[in-house]
TORZA-146713 format. One record per residue (C-alpha): residue number from 1; residue in one letter; y, x, z. Coordinates in steps of 0.2 Angstrom, whole numbers, plus 2048, in hexadecimal, padded with zeros to 3 digits. Last residue first. Layout:
   seq   type    yy    xx    zz
   NUM      a     Y     X     Z
...
This chain:
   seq   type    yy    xx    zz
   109      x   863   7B8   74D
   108      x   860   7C5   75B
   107      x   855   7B6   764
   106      x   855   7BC   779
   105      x   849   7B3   780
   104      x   84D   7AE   793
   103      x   842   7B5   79E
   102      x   832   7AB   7AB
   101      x   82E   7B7   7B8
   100      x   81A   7BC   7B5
    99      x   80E   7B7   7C4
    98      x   805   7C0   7CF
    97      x   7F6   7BD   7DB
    96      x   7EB   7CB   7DF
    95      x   7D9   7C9   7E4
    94      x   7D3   7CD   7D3
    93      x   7C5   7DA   7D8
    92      x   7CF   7E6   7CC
    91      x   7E1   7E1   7D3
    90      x   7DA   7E2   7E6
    89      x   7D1   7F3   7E1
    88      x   7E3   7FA   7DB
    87      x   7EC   7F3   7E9
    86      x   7E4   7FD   7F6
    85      x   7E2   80D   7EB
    84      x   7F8   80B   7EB
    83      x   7F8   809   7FE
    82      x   7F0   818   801
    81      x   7DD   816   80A
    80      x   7DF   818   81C
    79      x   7DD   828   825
    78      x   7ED   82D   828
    77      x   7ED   81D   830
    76      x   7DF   81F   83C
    75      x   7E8   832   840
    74      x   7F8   82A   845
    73      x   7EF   81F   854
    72      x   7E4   82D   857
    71      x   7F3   837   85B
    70      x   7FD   829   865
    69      x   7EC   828   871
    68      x   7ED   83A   873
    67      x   7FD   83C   878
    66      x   806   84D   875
    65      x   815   851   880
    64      x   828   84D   880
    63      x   830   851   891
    62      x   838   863   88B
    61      x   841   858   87D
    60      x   848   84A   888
    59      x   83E   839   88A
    58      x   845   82D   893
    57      x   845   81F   885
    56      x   833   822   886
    55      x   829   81A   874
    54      x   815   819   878
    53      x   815   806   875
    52      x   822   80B   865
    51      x   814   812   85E
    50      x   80A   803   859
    49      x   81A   7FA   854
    48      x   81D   807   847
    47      x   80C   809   841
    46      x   80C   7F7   83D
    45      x   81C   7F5   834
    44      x   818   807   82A
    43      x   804   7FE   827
    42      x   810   7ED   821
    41      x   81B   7F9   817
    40      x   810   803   80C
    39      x   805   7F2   80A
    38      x   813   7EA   801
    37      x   818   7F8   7F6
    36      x   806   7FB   7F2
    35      x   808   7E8   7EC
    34      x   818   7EA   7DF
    33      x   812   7FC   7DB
    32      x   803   7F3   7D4
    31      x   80A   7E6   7CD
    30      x   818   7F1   7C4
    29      x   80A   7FB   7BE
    28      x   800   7EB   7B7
    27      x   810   7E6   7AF
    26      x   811   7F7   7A6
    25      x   800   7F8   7A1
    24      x   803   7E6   797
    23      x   7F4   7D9   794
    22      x   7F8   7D2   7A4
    21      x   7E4   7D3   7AD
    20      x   7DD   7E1   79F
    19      x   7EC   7ED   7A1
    18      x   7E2   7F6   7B1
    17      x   7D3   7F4   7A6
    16      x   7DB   7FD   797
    15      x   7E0   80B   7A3
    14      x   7D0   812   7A7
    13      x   7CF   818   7B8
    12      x   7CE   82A   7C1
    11      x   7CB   829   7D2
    10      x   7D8   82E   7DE
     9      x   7CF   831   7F1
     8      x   7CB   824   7FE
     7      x   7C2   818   7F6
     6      x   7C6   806   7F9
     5      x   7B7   7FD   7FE
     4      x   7B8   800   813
     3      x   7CA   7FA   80F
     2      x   7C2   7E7   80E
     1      x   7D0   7DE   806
């Protein structure tokens, strides 16, 4: 997914399309969070390991002082698409895969 596509701001969307691929609102919600989920954690993962270059087990409080490359580090990510328009714009363009977890019927007979 190219996040140069995603918008950065909400837009408002038409809910019947959203429910268009699994016929059900709901399920496309529980997609959606499913994936933006997924994303959350691999930009946290990333972050993290980013900053722990600039990590100083030495540091005391009157030792800690700004570092700019950490700063622009945090800003880029602040300034990435949230996770939810991400997975949004992958659902509409289709590039999602999913599948349905097979229940057992319940018959009330």
């Amino acid at each position: 997914m190219d996040k140069k596509k995603v918008p950065n701001n909400t837009i408002t969307r038409d809910i019947k399309y959203l429910a268009e691929p699994t016929g059900n609102i709901y399920e496309s919600v529980v997609i959606l969070y499913k994936r933006a989920n997924q994303i959350a954690m691999a930009e946290k993962k990333e972050l993290t390991k980013k900053l722990e270059d600039f990590k100083n087990d030495r540091d005391t409080m009157e030792e800690v002082f700004e570092n700019r490359e950490q700063i622009e580090i945090s800003k880029y990510y602040e300034r990435q698409p949230k996770p939810g328009l991400v997975a949004i714009e992958e659902f509409q363009e289709g590039e999602l895969y999913y599948r349905m977890a097979k229940g057992e019927e319940n018959d009330a007979q």
